[in-house]
C-alpha positions as CSV (number, residue, x, y, z in Angstrom):
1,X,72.9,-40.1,17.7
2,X,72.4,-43.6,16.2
3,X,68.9,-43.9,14.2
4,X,68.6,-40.4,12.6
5,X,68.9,-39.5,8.9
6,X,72.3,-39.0,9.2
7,X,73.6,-42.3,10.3
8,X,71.1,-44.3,8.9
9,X,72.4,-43.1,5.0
10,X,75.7,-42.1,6.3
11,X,77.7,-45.6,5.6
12,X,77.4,-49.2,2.9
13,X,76.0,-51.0,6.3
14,X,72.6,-50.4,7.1
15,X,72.1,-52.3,10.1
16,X,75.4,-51.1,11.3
17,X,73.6,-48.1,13.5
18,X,71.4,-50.7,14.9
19,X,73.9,-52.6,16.3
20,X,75.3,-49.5,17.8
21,X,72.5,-48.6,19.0
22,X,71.2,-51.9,21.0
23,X,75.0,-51.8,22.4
24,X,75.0,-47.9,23.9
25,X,71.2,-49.5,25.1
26,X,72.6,-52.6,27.1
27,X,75.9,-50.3,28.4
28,X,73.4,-47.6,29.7
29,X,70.3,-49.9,30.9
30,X,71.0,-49.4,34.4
31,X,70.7,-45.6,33.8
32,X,67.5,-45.6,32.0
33,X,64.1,-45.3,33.3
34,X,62.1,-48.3,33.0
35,X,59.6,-47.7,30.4
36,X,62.2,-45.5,28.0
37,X,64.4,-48.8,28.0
38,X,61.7,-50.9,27.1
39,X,60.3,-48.7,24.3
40,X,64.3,-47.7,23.1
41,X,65.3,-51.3,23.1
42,X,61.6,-53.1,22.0
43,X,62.8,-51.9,18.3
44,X,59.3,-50.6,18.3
45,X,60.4,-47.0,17.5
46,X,61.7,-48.4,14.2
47,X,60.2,-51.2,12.8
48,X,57.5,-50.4,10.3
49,X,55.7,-53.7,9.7
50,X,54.7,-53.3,13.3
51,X,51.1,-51.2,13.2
52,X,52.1,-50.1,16.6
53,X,55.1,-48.4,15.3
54,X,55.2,-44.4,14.9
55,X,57.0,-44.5,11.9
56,X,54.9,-42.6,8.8
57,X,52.2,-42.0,11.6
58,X,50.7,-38.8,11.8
59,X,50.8,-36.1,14.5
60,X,46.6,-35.9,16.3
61,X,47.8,-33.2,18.7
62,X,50.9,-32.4,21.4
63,X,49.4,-31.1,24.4
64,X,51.4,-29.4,27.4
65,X,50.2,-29.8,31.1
66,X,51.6,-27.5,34.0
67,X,50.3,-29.7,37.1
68,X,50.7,-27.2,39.8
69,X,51.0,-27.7,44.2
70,X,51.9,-24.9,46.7
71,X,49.9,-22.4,48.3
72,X,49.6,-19.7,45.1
73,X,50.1,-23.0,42.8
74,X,53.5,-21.4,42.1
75,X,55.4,-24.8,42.0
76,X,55.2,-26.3,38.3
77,X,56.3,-29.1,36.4
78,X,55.4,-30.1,32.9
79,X,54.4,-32.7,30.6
80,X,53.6,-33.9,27.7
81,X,51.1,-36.2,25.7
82,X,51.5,-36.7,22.2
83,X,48.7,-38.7,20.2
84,X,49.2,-40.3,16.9
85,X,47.4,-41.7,14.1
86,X,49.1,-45.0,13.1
87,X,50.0,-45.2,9.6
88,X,47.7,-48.1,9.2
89,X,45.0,-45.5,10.1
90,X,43.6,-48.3,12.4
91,X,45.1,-46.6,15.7
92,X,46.3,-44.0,17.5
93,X,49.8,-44.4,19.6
94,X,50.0,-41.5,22.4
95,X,53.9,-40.6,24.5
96,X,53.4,-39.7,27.7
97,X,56.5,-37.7,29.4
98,X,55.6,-37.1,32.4
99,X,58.3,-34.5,33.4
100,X,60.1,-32.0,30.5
101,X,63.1,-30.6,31.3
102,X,63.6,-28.8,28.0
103,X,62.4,-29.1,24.6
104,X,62.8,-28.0,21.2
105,X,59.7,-28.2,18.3
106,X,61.1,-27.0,15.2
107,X,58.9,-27.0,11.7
108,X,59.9,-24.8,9.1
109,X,56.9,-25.2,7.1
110,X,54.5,-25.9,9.7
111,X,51.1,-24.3,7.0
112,X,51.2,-27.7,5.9
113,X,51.1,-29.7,9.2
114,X,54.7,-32.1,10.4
115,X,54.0,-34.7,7.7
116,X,54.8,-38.5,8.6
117,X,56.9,-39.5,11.5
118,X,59.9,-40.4,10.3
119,X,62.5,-41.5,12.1
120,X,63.4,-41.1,16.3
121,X,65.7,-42.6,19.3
122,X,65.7,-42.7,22.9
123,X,69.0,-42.0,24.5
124,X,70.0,-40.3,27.5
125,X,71.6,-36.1,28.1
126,X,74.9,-36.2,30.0
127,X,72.5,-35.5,33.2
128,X,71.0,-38.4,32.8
129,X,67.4,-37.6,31.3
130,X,65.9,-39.2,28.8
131,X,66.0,-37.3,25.4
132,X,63.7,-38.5,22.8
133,X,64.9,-37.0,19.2
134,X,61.9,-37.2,16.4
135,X,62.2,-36.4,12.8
136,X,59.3,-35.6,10.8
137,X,59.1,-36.4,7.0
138,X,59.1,-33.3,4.7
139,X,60.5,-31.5,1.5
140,X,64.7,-31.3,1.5
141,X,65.2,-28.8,4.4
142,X,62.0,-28.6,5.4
143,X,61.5,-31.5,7.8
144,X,60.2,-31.0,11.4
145,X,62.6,-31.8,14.3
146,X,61.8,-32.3,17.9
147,X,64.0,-32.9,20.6
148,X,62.4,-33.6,24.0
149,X,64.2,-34.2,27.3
150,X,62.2,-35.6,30.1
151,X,62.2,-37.7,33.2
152,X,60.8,-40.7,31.0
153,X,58.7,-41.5,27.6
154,X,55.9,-43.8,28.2
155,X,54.2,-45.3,24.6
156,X,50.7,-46.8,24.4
157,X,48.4,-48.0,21.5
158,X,44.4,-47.0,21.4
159,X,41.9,-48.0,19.4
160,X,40.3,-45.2,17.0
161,X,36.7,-45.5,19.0
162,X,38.7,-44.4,22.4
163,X,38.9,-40.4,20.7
């Protein structure tokens, strides 16, 4: 992990786990799909002047889709969309991955919704998949935490009039 609370606050350097980070990017390009490199290394994910940037956005909705083929419709895959609310309010930002391999959605106080995106990174599992680690804003101890792996993370921008 590079980008998370704990190596952001964890040494005197802050820009020192962005520098790791855009190196384990450029040693592992080849490996990544397409559209997770260019979203991991854009600095998008992380740079908050940028209205198109999740950070202190607000969670819209995560919605699972089981596309389904075969006779009965017994062979299943699944996905995921994600829409935002920017934290200009002007915008909403939606992650498309179009195959999950395994997740985790963790909110321990979850009454009072996930609170602000905080923080996230793309990086890749040891098989390869993209894994896209989020943390939510919250009280001490009671941020969310989501850890997707999928075949890729895709990241667009809409304008409020496209709900």
């Amino acid at each position: 992990m590079f980008l998370l609370s704990r190596q952001l606050h964890a040494d005197g350097d802050p820009n020192a786990p962005f520098r790791r980070y855009v190196e384990y990017l450029e040693q592992n390009r080849p490996r990544f799909p397409a559209a997770a490199y260019e979203l991991a290394a854009s600095g998008l994910l992380f740079d908050a002047t940028d209205p198109n940037c999740p950070h202190d956005s607000w969670l819209e909705w995560a919605r699972f889709e089981e596309p389904s083929e075969g006779e009965r419709r017994e062979f299943r895959s699944l996905s995921l969309r994600v829409r935002l609310l920017g934290a200009y309010h002007d915008r909403y930002i939606e992650l498309f991955y179009p195959e999950v391999f395994s997740y985790t959605l963790n909110n321990p106080r979850s009454g009072a919704g996930h609170f602000d995106w905080r923080y996230s990174e793309v990086r890749l599992s040891d098989a390869g998949n993209v894994i896209h680690e989020i943390e939510w804003a919250g009280a001490p101890g009671l941020h969310a935490h989501w850890l997707i792996e999928a075949s890729d993370v895709q990241m667009r921008t809409l304008p409020l009039e496209s709900a």
